[in-house]
DRENTORKOL-3810 file (N, C-alpha, C; in nm, 4 decimals):
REM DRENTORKOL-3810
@n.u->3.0910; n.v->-0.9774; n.w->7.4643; ca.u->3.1169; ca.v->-1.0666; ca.w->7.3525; c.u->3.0067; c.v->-1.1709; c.w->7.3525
@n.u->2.9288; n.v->-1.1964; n.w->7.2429; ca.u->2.7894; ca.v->-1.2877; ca.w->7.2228; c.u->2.8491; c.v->-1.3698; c.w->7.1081
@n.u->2.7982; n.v->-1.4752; n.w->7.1480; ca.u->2.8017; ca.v->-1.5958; ca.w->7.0562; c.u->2.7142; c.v->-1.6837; c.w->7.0043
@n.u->2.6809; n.v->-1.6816; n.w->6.8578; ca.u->2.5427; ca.v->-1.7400; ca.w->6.8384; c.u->2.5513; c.v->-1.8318; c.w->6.7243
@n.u->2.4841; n.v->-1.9654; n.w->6.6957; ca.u->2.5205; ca.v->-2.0189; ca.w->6.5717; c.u->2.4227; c.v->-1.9575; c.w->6.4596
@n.u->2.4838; n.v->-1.9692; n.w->6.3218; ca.u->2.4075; ca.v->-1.8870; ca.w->6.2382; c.u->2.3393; c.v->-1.9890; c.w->6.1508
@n.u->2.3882; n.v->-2.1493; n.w->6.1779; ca.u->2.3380; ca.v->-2.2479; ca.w->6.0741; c.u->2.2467; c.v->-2.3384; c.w->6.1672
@n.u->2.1736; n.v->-2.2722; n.w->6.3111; ca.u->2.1242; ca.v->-2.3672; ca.w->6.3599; c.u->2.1755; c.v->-2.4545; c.w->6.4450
@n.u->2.0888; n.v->-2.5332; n.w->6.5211; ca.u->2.1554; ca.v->-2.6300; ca.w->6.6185; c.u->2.0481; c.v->-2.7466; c.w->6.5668
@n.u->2.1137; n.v->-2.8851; n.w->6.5540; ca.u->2.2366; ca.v->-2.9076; ca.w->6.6172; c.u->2.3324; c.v->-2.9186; c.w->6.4866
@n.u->2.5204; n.v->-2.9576; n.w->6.5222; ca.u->2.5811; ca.v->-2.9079; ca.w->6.3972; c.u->2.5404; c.v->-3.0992; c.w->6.3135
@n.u->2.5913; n.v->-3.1185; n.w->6.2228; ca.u->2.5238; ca.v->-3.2269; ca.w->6.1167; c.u->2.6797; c.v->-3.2957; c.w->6.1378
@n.u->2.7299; n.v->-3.3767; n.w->6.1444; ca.u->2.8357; ca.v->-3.4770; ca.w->6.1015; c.u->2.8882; c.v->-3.4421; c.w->5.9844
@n.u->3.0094; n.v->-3.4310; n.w->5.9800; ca.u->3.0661; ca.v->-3.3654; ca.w->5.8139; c.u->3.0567; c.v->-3.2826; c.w->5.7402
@n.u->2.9921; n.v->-3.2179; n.w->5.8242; ca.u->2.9452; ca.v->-3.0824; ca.w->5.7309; c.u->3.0105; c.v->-2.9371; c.w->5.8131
@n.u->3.0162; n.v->-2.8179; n.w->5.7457; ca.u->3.0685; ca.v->-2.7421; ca.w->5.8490; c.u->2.9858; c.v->-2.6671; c.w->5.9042
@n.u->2.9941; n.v->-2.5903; n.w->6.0116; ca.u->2.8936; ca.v->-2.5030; ca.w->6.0743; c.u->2.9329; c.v->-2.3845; c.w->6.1312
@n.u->2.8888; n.v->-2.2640; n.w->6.0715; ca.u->2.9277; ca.v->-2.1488; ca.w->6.0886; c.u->2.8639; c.v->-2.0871; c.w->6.2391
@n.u->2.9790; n.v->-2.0233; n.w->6.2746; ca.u->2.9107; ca.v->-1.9406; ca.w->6.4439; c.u->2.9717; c.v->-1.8467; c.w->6.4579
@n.u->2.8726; n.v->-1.7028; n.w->6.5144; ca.u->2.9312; ca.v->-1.5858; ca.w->6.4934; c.u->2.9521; c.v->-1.5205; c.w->6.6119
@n.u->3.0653; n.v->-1.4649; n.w->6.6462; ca.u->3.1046; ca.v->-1.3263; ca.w->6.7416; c.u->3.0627; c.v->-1.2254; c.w->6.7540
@n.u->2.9790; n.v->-1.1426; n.w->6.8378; ca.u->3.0147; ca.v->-1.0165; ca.w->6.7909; c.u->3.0660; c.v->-0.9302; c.w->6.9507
@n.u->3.1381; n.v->-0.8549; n.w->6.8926; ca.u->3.2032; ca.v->-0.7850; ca.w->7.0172; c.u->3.1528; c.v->-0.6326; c.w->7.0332
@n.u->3.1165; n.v->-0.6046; n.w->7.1594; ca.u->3.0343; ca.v->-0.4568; ca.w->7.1927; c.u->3.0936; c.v->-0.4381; c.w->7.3307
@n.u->3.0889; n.v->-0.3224; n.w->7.2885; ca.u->3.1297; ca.v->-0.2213; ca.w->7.4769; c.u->2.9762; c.v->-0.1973; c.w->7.5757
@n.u->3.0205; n.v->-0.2283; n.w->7.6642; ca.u->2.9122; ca.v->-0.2267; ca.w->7.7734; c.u->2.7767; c.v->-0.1200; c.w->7.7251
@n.u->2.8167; n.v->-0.0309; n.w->7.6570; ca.u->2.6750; ca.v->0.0525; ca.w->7.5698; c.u->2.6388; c.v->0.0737; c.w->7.4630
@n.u->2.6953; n.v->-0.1360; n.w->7.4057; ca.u->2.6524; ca.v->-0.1085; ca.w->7.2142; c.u->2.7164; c.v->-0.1132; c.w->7.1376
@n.u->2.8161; n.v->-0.0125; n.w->7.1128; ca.u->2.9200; ca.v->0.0246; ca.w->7.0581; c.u->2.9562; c.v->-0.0747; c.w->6.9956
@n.u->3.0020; n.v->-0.0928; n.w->6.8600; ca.u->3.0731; ca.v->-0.1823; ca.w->6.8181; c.u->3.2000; c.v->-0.2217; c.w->6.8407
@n.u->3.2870; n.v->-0.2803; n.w->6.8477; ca.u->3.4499; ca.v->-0.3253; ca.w->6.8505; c.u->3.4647; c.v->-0.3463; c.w->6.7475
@n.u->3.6048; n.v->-0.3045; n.w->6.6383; ca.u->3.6401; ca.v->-0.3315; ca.w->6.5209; c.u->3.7491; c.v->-0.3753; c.w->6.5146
@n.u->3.7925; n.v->-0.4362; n.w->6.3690; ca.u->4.0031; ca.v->-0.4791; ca.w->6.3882; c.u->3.9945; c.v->-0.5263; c.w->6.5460
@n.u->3.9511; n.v->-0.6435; n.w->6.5553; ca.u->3.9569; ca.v->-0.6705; ca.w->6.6757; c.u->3.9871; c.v->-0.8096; c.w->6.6628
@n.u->4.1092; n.v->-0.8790; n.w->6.7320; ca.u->4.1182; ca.v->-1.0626; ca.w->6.7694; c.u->4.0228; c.v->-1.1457; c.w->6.8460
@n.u->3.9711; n.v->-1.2063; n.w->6.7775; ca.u->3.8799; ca.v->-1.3415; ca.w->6.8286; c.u->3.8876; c.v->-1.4475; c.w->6.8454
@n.u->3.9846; n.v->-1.5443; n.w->6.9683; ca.u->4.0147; ca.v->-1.6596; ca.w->6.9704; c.u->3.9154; c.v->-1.7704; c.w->7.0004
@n.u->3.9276; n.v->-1.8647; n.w->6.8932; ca.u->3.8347; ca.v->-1.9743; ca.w->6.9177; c.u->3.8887; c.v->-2.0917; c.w->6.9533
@n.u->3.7884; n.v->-2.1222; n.w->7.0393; ca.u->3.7921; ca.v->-2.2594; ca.w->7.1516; c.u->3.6716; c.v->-2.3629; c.w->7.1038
@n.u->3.7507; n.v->-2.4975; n.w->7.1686; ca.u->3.6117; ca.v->-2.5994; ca.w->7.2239; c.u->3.6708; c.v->-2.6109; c.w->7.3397
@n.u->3.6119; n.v->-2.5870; n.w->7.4481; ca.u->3.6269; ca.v->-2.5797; ca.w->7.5689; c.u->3.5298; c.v->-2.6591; c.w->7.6338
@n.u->3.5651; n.v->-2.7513; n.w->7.7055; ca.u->3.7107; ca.v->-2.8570; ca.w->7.7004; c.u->3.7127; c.v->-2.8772; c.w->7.5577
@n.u->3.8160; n.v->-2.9456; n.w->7.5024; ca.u->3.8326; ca.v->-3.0282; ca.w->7.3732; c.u->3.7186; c.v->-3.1611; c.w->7.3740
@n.u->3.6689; n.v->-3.1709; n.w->7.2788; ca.u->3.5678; ca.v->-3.2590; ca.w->7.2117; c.u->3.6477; c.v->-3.3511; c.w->7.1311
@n.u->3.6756; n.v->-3.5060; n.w->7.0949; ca.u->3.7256; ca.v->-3.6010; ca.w->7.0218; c.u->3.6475; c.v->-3.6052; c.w->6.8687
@n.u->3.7081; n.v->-3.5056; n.w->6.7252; ca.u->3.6614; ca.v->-3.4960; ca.w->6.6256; c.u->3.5917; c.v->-3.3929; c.w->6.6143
@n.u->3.5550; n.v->-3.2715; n.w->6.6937; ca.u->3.5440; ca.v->-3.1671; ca.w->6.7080; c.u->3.6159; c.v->-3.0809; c.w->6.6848
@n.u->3.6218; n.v->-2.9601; n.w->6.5433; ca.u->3.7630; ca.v->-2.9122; ca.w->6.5251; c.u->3.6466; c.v->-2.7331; c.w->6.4640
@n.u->3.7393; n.v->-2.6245; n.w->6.5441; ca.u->3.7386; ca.v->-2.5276; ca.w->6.5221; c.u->3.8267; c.v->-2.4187; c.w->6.4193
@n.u->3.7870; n.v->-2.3457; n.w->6.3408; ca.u->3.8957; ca.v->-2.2637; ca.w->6.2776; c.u->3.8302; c.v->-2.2217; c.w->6.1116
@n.u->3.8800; n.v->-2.1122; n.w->6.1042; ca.u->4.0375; ca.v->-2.0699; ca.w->6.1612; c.u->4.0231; c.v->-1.9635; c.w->6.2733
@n.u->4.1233; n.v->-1.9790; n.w->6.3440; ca.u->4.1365; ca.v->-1.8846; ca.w->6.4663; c.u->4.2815; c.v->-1.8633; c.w->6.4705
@n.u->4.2674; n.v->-1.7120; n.w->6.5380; ca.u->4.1789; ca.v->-1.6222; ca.w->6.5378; c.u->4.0941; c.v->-1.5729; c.w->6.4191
@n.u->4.0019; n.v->-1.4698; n.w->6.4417; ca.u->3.9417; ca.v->-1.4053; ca.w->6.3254; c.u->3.9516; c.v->-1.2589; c.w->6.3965
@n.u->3.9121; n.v->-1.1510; n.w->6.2933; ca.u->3.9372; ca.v->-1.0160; ca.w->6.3230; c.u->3.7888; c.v->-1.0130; c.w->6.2893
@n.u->3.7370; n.v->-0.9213; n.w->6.4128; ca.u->3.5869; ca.v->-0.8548; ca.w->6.4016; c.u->3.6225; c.v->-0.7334; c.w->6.2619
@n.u->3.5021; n.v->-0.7206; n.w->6.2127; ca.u->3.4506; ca.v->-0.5955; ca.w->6.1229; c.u->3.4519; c.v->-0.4520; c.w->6.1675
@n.u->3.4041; n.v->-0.3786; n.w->6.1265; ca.u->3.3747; ca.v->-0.2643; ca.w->6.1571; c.u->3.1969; c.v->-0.2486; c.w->6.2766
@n.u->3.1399; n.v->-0.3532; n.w->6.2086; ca.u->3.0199; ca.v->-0.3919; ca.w->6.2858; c.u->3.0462; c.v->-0.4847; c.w->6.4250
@n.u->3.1831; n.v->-0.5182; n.w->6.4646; ca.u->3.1826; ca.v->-0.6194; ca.w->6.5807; c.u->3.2058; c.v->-0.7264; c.w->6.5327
@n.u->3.1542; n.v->-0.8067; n.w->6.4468; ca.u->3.1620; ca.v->-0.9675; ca.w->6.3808; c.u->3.2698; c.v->-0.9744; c.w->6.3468
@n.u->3.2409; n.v->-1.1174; n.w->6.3481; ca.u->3.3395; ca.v->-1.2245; ca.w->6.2773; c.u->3.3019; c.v->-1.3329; c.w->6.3090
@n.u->3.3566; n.v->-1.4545; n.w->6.1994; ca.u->3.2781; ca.v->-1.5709; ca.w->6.1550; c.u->3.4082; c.v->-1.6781; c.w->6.1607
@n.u->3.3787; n.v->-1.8271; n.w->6.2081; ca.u->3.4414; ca.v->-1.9084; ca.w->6.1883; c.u->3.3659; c.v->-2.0431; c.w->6.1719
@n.u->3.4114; n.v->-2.1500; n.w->6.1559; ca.u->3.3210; ca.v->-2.2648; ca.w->6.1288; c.u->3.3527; c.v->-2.3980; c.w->6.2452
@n.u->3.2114; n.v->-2.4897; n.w->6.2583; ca.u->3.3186; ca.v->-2.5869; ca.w->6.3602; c.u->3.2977; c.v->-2.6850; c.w->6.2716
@n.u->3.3006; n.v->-2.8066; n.w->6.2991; ca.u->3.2811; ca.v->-2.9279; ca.w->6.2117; c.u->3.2788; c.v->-3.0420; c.w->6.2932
@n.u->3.2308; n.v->-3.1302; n.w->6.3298; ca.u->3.2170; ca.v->-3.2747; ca.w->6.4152; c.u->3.2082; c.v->-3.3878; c.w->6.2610
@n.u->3.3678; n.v->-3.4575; n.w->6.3013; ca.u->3.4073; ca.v->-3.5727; ca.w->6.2239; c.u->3.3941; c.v->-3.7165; c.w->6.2618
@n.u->3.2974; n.v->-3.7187; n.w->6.3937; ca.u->3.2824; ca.v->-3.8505; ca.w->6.4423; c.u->3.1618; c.v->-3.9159; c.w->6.3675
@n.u->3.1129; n.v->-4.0004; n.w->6.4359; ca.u->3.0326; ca.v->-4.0947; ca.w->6.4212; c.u->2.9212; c.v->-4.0437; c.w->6.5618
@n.u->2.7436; n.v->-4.0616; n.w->6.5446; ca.u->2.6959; ca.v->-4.0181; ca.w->6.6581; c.u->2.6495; c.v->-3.9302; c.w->6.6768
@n.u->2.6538; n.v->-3.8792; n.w->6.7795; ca.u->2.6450; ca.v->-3.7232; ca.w->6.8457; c.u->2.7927; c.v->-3.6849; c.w->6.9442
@n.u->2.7772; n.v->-3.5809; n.w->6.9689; ca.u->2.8867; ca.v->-3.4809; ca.w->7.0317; c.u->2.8086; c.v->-3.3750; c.w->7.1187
@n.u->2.8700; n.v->-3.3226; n.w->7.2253; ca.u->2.8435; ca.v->-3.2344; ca.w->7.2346; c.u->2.9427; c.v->-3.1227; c.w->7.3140
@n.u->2.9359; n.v->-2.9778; n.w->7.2419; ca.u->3.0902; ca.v->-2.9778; ca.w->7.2341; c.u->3.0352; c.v->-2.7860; c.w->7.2822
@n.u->3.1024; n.v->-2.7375; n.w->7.3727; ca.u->3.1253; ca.v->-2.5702; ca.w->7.4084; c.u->3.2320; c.v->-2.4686; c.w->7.3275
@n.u->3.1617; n.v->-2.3796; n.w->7.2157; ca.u->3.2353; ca.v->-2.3222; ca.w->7.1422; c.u->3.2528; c.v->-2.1977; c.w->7.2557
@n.u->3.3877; n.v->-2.1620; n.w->7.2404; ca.u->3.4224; ca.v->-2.0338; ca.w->7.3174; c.u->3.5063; c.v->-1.9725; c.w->7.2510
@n.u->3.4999; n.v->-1.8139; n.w->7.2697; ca.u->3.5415; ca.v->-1.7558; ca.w->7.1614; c.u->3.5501; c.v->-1.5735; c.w->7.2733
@n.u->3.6982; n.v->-1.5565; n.w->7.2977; ca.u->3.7535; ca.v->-1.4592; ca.w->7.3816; c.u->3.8116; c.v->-1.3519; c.w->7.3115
@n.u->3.8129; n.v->-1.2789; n.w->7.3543; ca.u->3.8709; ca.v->-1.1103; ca.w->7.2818; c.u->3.8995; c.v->-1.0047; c.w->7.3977
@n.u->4.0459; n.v->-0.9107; n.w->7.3834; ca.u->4.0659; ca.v->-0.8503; ca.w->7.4608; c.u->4.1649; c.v->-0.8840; c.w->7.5392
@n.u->4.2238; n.v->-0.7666; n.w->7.6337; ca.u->4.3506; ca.v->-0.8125; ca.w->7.7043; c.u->4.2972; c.v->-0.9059; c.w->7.8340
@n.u->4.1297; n.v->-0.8645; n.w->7.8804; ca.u->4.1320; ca.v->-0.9544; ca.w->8.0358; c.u->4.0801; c.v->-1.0310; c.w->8.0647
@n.u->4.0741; n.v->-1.1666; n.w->7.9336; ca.u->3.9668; ca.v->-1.0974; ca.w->7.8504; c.u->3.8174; c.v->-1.1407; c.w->7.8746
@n.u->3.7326; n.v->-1.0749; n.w->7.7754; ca.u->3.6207; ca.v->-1.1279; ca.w->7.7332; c.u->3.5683; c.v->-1.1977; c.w->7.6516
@n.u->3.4684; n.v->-1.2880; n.w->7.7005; ca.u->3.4219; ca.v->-1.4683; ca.w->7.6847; c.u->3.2899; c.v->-1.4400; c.w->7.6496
@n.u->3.2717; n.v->-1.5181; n.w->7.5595; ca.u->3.1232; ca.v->-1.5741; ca.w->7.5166; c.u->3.1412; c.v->-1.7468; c.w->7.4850
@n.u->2.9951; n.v->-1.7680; n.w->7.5052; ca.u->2.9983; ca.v->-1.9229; ca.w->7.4923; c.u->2.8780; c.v->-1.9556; c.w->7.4365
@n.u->2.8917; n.v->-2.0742; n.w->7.3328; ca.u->2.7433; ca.v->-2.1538; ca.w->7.3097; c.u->2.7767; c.v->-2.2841; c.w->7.3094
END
């Protein structure tokens, strides 16, 4: 499971920011109809993820947005797990 932002780093104050999943078997393979729970791991103050879960595609993906409502900077660990044991990606 890989996790990558698709709008760039870093995320902007008030605005939302999309980051994508994609889920593969140890040789590629895509994962499809598949649950993707999203995290900020630890929790961040004004840092808000969702919607979660999301269901991967037929290609592995799936998309959710984060958003930072403070004032400043943040800096915040999106995590995003799939599977029964399971498997983690992080940015």
């Amino acid at each position: 499971l890989s996790v990558i932002s698709l709008d760039g780093d870093p995320v902007t104050a008030n605005t939302p920011h999309l980051v994508q999943a994609t889920y593969r078997t140890a040789d590629g393979q895509s994962i499809g109809t598949q649950p993707v729970t999203w995290t900020i791991d630890p929790p961040v103050t004004g840092v808000s993820i969702g919607p979660s879960p999301t269901t991967t595609g037929a290609d592995g993906k799936t998309v959710t947005s984060i958003e930072y409502t403070g004032s400043g900077t943040a800096t915040a660990t999106v995590k995003a797990s799939a599977g029964t044991t399971p498997d983690i990606g992080t940015l």
